[in-house]
C-alpha positions, 0 to 999 in steps of 0.5 A: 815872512819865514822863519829865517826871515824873522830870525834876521829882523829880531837879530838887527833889532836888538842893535836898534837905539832906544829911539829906532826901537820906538820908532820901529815899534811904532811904525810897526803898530800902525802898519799892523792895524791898517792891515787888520783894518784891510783884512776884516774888510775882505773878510767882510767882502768874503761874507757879504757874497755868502762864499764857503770856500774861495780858491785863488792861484796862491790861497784858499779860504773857508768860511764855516759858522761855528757857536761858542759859549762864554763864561759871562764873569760878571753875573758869577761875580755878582751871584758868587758875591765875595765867594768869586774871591776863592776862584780868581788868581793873579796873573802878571803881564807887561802891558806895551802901549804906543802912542804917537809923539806930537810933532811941533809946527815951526813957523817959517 
């Protein structure tokens, strides 16, 4: 999607109902994970063949190994004890959560 393009659909949204603004935020939610299903699962494909590089008609893909170090929080916590207390800071977010409504099955 351009820019443009994302422009236009988040100018139409703010003219959604509450409901069509649930509803689109829903179905948007579930499309986006099957995506990222479908996408971990070609990433997967891309690894499996031991491929650097891959060139299509429109894309091309790299792979490269990389390490990373990560603060492992719960050992300062427990090594700081109540010391750690000095080093955190709030940090205020909103949280969305999507959950699908149960549909009623009406007897025929």
């Amino acid at each position: 999607m351009s820019r443009t393009e994302l422009a236009l659909f988040v100018a139409e949204a703010t003219n959604y109902s509450d409901g069509s603004l649930a509803d689109a935020i829903g179905q948007l939610n579930a499309d986006l994970k099957d995506l990222e299903a479908h996408l971990k699962a070609l990433k997967d494909e891309m690894k499996s063949r031991n491929r650097q590089l891959i060139v299509g008609k429109e894309y091309e893909v790299t792979a490269t190994d990389q390490v990373s170090s990560i603060l492992d929080t719960e050992a300062v916590k427990e090594f700081l004890g109540n010391r750690v207390q000095r080093f955190l800071k709030d940090r205020m977010s909103t949280v969305i959560r999507v959950k699908a409504k149960v549909r009623s099955v009406e007897a025929a």
